[in-house]
TIKOL-48833 format. One record per atom (N, C-alpha, C): x, y, z. Coordinates in steps of 0.05 Angstrom, whole numbers, padded with zeros to 5 digits, always signed. Atoms other than C-alpha are relative to their C-alpha. Example, Ala and Ser with C-alpha at 12.3 -4.5 7.8 and 13.67 -1.06 7.14 Angstrom:
REM TIKOL-48833
+00018-00024+00000;+00246-00090+00156;+00018+00024+00000;-00016-00024-00001;+00273-00021+00143;-00015+00022+00014;
//
This chain:
REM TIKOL-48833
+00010-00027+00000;+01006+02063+02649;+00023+00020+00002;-00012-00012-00001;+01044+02119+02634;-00001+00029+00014;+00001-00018-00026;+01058+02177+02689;+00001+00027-00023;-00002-00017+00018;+01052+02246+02658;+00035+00012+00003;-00036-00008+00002;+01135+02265+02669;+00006-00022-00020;-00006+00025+00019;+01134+02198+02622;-00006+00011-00032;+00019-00013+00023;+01088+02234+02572;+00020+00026-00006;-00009-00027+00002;+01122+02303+02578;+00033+00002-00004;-00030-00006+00009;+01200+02288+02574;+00001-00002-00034;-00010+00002+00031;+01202+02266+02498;-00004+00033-00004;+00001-00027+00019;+01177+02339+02482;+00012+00019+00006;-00015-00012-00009;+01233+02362+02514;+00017+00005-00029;-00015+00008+00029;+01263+02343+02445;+00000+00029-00015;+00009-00024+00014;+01222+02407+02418;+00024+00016+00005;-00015-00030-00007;+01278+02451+02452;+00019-00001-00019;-00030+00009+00025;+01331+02413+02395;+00001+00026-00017;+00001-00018+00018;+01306+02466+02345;+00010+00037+00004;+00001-00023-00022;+01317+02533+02391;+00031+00005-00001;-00019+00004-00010;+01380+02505+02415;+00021+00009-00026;-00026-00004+00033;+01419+02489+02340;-00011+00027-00003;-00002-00020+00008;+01394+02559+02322;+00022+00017+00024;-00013-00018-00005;+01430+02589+02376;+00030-00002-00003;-00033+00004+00009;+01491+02550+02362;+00010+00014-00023;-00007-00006+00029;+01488+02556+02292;+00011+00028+00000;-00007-00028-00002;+01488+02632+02301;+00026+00008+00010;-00023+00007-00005;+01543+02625+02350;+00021-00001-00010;-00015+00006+00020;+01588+02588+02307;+00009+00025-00028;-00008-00017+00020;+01580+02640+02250;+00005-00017-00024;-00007+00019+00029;+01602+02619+02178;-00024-00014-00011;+00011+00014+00009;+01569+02560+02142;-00025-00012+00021;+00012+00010-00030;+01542+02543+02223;-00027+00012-00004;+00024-00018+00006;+01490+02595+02205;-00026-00016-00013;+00018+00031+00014;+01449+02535+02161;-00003-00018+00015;+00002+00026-00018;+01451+02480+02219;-00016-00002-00010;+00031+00009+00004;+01379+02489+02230;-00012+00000-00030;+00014+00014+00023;+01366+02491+02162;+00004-00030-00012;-00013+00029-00002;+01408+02421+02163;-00021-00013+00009;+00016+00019-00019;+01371+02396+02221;-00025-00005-00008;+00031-00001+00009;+01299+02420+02203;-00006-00022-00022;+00014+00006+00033;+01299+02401+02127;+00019-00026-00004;-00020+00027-00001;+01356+02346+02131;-00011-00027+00014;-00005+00019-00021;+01374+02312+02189;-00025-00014+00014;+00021+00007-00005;+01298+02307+02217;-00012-00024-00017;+00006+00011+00021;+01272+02271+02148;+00012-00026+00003;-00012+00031+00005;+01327+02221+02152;-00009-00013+00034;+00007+00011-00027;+01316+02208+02224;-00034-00021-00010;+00023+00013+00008;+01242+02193+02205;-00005-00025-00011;-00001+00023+00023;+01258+02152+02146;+00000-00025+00011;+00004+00036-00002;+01273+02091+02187;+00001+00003+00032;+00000+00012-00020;+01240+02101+02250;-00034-00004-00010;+00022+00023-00004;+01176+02073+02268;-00026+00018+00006;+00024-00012-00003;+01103+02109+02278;-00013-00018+00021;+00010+00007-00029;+01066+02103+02341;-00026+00002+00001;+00021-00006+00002;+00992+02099+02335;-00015-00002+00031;+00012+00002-00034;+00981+02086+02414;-00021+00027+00010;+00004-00015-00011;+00931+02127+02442;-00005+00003+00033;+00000+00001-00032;+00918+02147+02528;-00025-00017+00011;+00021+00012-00011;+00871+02108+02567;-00023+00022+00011;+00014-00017-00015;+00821+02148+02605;+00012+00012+00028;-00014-00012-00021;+00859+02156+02667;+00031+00010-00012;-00020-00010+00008;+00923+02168+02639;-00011+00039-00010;+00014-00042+00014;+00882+02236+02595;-00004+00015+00017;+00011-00020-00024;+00853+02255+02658;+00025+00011+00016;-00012-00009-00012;+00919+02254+02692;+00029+00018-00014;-00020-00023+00019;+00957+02291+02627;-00006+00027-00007;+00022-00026+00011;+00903+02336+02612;+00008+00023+00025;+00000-00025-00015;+00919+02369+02679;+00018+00007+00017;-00032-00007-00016;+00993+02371+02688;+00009+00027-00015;+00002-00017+00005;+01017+02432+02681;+00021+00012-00018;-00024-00002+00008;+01089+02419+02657;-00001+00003-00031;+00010+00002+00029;+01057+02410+02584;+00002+00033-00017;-00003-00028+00019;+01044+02483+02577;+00027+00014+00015;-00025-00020-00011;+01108+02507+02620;+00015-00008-00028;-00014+00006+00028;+01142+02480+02554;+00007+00019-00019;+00010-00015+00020;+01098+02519+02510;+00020+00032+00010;-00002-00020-00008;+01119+02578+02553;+00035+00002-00007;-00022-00005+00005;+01190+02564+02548;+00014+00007-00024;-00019+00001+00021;+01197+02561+02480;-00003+00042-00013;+00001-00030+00000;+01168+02635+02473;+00021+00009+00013;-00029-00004-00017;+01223+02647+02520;+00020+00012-00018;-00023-00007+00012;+01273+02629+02476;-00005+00011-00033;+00009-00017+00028;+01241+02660+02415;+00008+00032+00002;-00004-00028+00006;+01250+02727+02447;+00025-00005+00004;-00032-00005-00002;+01323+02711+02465;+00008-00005-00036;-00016+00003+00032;+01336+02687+02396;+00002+00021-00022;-00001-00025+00006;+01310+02753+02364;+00019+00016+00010;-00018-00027-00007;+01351+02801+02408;+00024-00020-00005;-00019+00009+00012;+01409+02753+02393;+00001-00001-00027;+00003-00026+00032;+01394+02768+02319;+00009+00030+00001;-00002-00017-00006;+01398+02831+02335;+00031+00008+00004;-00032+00006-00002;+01468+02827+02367;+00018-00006-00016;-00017+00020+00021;+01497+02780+02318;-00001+00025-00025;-00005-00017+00018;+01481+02840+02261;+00011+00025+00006;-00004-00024-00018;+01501+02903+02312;+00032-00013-00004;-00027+00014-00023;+01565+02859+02344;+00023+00001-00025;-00026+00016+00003;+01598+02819+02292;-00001+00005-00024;-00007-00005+00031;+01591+02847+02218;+00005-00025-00016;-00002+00037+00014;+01569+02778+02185;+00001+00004-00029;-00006+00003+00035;+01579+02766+02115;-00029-00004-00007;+00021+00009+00020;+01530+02754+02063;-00023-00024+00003;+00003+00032-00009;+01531+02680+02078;-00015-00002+00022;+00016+00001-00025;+01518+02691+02145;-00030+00011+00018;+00017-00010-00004;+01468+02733+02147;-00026-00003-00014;+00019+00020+00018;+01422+02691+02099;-00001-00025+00022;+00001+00022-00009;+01439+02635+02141;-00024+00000+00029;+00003-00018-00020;+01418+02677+02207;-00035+00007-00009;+00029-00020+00011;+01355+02703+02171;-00020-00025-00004;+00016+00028+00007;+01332+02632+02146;-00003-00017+00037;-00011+00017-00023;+01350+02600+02222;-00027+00018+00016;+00015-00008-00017;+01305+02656+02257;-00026+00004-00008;+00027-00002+00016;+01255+02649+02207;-00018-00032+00002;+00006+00021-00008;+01250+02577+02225;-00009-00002+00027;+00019-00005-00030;+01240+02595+02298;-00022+00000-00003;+00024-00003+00004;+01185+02634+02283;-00023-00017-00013;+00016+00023+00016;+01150+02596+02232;-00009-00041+00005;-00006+00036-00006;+01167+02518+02256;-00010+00003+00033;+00000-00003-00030;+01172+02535+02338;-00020+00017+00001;+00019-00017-00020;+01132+02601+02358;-00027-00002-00010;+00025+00000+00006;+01074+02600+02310;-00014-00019+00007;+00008+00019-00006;+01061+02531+02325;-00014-00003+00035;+00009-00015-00025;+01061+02546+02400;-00018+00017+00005;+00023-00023+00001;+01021+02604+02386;-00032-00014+00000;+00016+00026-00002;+00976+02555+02363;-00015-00017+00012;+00006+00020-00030;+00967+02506+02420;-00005+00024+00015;+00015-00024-00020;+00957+02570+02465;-00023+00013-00002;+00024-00008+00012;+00907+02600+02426;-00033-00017+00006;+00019+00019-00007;+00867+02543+02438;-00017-00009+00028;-00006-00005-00024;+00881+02551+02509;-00029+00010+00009;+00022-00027-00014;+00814+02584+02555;+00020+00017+00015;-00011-00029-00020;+00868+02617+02594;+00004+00022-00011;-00013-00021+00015;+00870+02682+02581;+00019+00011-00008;-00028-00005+00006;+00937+02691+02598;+00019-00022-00018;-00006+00017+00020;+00955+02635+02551;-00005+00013-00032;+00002-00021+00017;+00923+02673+02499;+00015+00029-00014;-00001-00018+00012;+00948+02728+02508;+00041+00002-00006;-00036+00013+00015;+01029+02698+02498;-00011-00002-00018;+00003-00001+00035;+01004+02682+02437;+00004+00005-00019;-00008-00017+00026;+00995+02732+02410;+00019+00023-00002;-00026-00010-00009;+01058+02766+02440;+00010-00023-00021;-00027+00015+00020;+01095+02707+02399;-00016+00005-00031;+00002-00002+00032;+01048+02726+02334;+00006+00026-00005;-00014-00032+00011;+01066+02798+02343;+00023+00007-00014;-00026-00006+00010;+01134+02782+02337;+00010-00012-00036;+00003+00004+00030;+01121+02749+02266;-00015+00012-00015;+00010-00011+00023;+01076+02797+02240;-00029-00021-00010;+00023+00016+00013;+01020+02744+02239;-00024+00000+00021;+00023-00005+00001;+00969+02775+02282;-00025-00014+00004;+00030+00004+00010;+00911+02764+02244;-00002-00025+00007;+00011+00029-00003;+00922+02686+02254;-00013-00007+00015;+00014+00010-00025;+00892+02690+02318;-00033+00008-00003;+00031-00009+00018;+00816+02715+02284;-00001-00033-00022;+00010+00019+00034;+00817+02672+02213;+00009-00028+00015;+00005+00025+00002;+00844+02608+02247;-00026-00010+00018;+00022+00015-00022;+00797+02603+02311;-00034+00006-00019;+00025-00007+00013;+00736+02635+02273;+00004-00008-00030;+00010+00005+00021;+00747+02631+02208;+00009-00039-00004;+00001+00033+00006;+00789+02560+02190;-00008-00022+00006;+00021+00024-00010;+00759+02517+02245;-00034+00000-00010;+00027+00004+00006;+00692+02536+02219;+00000-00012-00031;+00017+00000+00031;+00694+02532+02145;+00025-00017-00021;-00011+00011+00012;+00755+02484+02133;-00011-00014-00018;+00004+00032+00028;+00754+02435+02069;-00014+00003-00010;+00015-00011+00015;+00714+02491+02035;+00015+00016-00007;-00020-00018+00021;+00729+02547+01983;+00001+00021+00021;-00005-00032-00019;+00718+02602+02045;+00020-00002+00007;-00033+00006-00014;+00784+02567+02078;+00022+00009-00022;-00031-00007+00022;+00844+02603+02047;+00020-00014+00012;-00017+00029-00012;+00877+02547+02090;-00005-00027-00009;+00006+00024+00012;+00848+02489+02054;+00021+00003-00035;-00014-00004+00023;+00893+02476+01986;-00011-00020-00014;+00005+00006+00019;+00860+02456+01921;+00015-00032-00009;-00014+00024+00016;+00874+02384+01888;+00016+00014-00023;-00012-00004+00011;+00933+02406+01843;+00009+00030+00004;-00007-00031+00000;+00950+02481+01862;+00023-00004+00023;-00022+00003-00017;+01018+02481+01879;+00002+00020+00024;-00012-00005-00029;+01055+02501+01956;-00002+00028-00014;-00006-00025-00004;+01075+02569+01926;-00029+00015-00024;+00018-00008+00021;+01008+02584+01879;-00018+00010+00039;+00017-00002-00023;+00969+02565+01954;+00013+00024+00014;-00015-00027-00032;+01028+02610+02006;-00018+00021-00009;+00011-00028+00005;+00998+02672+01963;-00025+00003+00014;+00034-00003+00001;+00928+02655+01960;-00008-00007+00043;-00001+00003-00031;+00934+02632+02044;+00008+00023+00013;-00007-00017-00012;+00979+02685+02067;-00017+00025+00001;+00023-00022+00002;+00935+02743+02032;-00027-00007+00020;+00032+00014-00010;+00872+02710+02042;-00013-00004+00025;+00005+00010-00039;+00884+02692+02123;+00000+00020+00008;+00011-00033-00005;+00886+02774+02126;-00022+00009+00002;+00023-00013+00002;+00833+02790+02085;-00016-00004+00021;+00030+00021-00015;+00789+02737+02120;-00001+00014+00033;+00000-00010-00027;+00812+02766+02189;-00014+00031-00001;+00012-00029+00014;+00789+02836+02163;-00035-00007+00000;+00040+00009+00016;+00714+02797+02136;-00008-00005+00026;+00016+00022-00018;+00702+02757+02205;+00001+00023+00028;+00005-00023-00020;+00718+02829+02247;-00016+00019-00012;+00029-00021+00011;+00667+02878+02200;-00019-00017+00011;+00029+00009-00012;+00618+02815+02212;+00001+00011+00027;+00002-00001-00032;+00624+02812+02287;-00015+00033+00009;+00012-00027-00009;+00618+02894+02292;-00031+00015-00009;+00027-00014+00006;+00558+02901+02247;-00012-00007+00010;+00024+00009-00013;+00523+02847+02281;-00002+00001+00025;+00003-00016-00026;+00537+02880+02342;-00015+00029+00003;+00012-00026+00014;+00513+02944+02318;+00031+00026+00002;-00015-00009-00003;+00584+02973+02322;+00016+00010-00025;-00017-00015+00021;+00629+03018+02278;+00026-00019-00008;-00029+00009+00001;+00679+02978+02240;+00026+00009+00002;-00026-00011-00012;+00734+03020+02237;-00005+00018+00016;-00008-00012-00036;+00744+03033+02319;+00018-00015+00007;-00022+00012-00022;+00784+03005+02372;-00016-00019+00003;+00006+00023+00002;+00737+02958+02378;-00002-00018-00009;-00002+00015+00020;+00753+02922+02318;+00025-00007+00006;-00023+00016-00014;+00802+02872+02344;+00026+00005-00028;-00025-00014+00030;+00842+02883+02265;+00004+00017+00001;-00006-00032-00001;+00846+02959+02278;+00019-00001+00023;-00021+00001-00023;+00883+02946+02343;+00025-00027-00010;-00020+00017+00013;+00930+02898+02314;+00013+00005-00009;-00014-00020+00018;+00942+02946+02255;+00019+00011+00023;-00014-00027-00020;+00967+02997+02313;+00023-00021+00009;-00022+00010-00013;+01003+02945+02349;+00025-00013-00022;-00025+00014+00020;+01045+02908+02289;+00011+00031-00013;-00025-00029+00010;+01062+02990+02264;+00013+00002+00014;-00008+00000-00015;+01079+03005+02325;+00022-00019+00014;-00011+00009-00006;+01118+02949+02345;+00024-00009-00031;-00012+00003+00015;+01151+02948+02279;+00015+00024-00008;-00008-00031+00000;+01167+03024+02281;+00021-00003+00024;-00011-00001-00021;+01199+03015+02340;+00024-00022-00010;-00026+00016+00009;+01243+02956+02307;+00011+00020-00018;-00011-00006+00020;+01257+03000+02254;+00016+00024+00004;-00013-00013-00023;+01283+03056+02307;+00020-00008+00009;-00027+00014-00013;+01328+03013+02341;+00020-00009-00023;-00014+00010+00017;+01356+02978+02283;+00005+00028-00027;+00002-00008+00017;+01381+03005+02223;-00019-00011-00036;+00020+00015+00025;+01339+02998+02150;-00001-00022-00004;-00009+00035+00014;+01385+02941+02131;-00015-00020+00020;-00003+00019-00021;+01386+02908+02193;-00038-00008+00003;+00024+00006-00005;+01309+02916+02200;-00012-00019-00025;+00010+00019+00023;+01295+02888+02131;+00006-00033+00001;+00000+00036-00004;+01331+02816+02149;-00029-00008+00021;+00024+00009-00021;+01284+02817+02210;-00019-00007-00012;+00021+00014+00007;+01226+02822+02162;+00001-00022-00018;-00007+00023+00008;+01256+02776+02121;-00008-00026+00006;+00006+00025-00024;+01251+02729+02179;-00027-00006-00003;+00023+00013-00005;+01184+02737+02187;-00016-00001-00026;+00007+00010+00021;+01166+02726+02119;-00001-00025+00000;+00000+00023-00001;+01197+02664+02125;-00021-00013+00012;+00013+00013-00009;+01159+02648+02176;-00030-00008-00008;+00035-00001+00011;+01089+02666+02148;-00004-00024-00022;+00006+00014+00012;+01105+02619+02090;-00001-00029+00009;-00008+00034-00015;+01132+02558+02135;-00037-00002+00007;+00023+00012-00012;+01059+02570+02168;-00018-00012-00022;+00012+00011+00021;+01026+02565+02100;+00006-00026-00014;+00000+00025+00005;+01059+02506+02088;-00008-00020+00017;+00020+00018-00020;+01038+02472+02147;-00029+00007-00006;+00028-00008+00016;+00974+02499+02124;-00012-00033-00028;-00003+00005+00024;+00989+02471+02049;-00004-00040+00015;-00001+00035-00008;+01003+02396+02085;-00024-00007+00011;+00017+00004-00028;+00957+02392+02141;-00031-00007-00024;+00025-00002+00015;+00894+02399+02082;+00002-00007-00028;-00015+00003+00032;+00918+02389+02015;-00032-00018-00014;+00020+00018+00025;+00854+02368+01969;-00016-00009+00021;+00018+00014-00022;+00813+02343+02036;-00024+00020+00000;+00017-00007-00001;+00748+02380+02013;-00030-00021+00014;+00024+00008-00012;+00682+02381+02051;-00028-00003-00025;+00019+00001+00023;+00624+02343+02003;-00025+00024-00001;+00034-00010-00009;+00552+02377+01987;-00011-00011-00006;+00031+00018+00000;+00497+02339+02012;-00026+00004-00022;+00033-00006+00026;+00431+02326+01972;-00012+00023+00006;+00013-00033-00006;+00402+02383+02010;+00014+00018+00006;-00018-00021+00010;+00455+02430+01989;+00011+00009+00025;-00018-00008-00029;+00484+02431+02066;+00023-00008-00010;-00025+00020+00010;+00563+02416+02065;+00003-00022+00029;-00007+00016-00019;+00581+02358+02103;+00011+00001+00032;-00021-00001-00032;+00610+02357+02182;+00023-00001-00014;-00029+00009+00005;+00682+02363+02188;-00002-00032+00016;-00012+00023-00009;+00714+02297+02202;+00020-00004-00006;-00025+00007+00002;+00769+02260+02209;+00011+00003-00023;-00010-00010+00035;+00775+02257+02137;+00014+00022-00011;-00004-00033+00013;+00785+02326+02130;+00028+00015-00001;-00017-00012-00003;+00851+02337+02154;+00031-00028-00009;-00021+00020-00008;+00920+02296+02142;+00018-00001+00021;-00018+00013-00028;+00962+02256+02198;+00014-00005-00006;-00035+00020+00001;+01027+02226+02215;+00003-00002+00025;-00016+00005-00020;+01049+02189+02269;+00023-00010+00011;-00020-00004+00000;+01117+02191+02261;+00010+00022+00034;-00014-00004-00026;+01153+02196+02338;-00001+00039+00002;-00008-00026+00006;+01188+02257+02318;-00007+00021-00001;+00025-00016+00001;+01140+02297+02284;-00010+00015+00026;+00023-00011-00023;+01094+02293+02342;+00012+00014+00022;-00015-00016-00018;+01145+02310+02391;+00010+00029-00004;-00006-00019+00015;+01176+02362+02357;-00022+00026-00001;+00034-00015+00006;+01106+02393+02334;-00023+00003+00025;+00025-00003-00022;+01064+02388+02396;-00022-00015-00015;+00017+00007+00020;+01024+02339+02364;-00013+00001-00026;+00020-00003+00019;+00999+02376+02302;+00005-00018-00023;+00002+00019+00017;+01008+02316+02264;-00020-00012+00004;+00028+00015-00006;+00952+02285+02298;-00023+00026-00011;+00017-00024+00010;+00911+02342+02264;-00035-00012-00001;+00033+00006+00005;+00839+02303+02246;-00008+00011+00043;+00009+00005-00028;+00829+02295+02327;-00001+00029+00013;-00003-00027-00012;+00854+02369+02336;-00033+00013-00022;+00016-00010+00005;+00799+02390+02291;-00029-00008+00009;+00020+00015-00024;+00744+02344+02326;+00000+00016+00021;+00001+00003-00030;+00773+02363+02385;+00010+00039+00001;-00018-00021+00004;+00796+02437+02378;+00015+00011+00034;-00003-00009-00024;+00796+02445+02454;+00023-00011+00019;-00010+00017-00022;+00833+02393+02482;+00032-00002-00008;-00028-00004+00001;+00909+02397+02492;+00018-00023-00016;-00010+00011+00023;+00960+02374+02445;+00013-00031+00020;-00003+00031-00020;+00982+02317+02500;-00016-00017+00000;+00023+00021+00005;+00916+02280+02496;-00014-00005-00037;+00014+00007+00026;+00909+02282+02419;+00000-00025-00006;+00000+00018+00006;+00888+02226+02388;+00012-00023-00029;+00004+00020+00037;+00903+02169+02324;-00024-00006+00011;+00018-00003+00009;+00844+02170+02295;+00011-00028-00033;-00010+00019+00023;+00845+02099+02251;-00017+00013-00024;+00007-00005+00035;+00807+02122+02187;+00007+00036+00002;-00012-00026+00012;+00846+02190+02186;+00017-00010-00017;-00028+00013+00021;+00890+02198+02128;+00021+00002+00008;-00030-00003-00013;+00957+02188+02134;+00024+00013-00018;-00015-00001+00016;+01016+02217+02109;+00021-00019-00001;-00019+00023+00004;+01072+02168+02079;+00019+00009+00014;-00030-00005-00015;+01130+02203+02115;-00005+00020+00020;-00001-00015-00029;+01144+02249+02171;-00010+00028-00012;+00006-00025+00009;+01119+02324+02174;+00028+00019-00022;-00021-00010+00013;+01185+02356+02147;+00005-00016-00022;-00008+00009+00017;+01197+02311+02098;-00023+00008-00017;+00018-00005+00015;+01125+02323+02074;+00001+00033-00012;-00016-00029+00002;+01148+02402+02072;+00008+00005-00020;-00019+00001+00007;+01203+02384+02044;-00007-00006-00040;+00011+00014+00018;+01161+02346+01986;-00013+00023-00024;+00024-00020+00007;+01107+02408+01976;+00014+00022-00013;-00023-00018+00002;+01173+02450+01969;+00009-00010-00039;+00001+00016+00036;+01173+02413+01886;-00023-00013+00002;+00016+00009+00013;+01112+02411+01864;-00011-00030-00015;+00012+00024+00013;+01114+02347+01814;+00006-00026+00022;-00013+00021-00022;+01145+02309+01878;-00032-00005+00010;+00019-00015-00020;+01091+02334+01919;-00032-00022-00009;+00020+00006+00003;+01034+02323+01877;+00004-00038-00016;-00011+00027+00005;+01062+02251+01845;-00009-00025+00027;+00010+00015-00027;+01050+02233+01926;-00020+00002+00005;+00025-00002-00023;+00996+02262+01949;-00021+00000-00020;+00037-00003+00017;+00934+02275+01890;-00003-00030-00013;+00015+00020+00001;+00924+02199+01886;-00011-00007+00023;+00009-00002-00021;+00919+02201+01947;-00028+00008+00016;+00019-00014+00002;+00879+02254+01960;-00030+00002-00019;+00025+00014+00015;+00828+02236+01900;-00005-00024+00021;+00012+00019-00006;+00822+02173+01930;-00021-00003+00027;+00020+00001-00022;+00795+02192+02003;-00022+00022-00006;+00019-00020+00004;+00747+02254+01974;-00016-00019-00032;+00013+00021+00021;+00724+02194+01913;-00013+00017-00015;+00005-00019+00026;+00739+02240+01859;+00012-00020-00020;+00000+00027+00032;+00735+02197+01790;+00021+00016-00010;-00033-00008+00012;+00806+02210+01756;-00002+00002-00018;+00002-00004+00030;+00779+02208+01691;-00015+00021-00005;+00011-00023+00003;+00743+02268+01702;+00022+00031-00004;-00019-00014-00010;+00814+02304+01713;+00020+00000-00026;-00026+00000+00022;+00855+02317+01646;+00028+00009+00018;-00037-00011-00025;+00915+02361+01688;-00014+00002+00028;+00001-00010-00021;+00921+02357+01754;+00018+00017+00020;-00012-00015-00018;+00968+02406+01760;-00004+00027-00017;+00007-00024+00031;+00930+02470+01720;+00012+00018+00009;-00017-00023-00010;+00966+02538+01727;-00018+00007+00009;+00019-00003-00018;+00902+02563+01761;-00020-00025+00005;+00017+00010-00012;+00863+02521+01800;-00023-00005+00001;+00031+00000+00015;+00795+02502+01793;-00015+00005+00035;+00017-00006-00018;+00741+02513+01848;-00002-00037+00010;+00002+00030-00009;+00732+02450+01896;-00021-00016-00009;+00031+00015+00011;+00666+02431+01877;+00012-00012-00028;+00001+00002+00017;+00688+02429+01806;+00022-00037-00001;-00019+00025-00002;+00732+02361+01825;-00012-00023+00013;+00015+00018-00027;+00670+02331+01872;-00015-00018-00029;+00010+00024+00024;+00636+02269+01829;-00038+00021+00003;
//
């Protein structure tokens, strides 16, 4: 039986990513790329030849992980160093007059924070009942400009994944950067569609203060007015740079996590439960550590409540062939991408292949139009 300080050091590992960015920065020069080394490199090969862990907790072990507390001091830390790593951004373009090089390097490095580390975190908190868990959150989505994620994923994508309403679900053949658009936009609008519902069927005025997107608006001007005060134009433009990055890294975790895992329609025109099916896995060490579990994703969508320390393998989830980053890394080239995954993917949604001339059309077809 494993003690929860047993459970909770590996994801000490998570801080690796935090850390090389602040070196990297540090360093200056070519140092500026580590983390893009580490992330998109060094991680991948690590993977390649270690080993996947499908073990899951006993019942006492869950009970006694589920309610240690060191799990989310983690979470908390890494927000931490998310805001140090920004105002060290900050510094690093004020201080030391970086080159070209460096300041691409710098821009990609804190864009990986955000996107890889805080959103993810954001994430697992969100999920959180604490309120004050919550409401870090969305203190670490403010600082990316991503908001709205905290509306369209709890309301909208848990409800209506591995359907066409999910602008987080990605089409059998519609490539990583066809989906970022249609996700990034789309996880707005939708946050926009799921706060008008709420107020009309409250009997309330959509545009007020009570419309959780109208206060958001205020707070991302506002807190972006205020960067754009302190900093100068330039300097503020890498920032959003940054959080560009980040918005797409989330769409690609998006783009992986679902890829072609549509929900059927029943004889009596209901769509199916989610299930395990619905989402792709990996239990690749690393990953999980690294990620706070969201590799174990089917169990997180079962389970949406329950903390990323007790997630489960789930044996008839699908699996991915390699580690999360490498799968990224894959989605990042298209014919790679889909070469791996849409046999795949046909094969657990038992879509007939001879129904499919291209499966990589320049627009996309509607999901249904791929269901037997």
């Amino acid at each position: 039986m494993k003690s929860p300080e047993e459970k909770l050091f590996p994801y000490l590992l998570s801080y690796t990513i935090p850390l090389v960015i602040i070196v990297g920065i540090g360093l200056g020069d070519f140092w500026t790329f580590l983390p893009v080394a580490v992330t998109f490199g060094i991680i991948p090969l690590l993977e390649r030849y270690s080993k996947t862990d499908t073990s899951n907790p006993n019942k006492y072990e869950e009970l006694q992980w589920k309610g240690h507390s060191g799990f989310t001091y983690i979470l908390y830390g890494h927000g931490i160093l998310q805001f140090l790593i920004i105002f060290t951004f900050f510094i690093y373009l004020f201080e030391y007059d970086p080159s070209t090089l460096e300041i691409t390097g710098a821009t990609l490095s804190v864009g990986i924070m955000m996107g890889v580390v805080g959103n993810n975190v954001a994430h697992e908190l969100l999920h959180h009942s604490e309120a004050k868990d919550q409401v870090f959150a969305k203190i670490l989505l403010t600082t990316s400009n991503a908001l709205h994620f905290s509306i369209d994923h709890i309301r909208g994508h848990h409800i209506t994944v591995g359907t066409d309403a999910d602008t987080s679900t990605a089409r059998i053949g519609e490539s990583y950067y066809h989906f970022a658009f249609r996700n990034i936009f789309g996880s707005y609008a939708n946050g926009w569609k799921l706060e008008a519902q709420r107020m009309k069927k409250n009997g309330l005025e959509v545009v007020s203060l009570q419309n959780t997107m109208v206060v958001f608006l205020f707070v991302s001007i506002f807190y972006n007015f205020l960067l754009l005060l302190i900093l100068d134009v330039e300097y503020y433009f890498y920032y959003l740079l940054s959080t560009i990055v980040a918005l797409f890294l989330l769409a690609a975790s998006n783009y992986v996590n679902h890829y072609g895992l549509f929900r059927r329609e029943l004889e009596d025109k209901t769509i199916e439960p989610v299930g395990a099916q619905h989402s792709w896995n990996s239990d690749f060490k690393l990953s999980r550590w690294l990620l706070f579990e969201l590799t174990r994703h089917s169990d997180h969508h079962l389970n949406p409540e329950r903390p990323y320390q007790i997630l489960r393998h789930i044996e008839s989830a699908p699996q991915h062939p390699a580690g999360f980053a490498a799968m990224i890394l894959k989605a990042f080239i298209p014919p790679v991408w889909f070469n791996v995954m849409n046999g795949r993917a046909l094969a657990i949604v038992r879509i007939k292949t001879d129904e499919i001339i291209s499966i990589t059309p320049p627009a996309p077809k509607k999901s249904n139009d791929f269901l037997d």
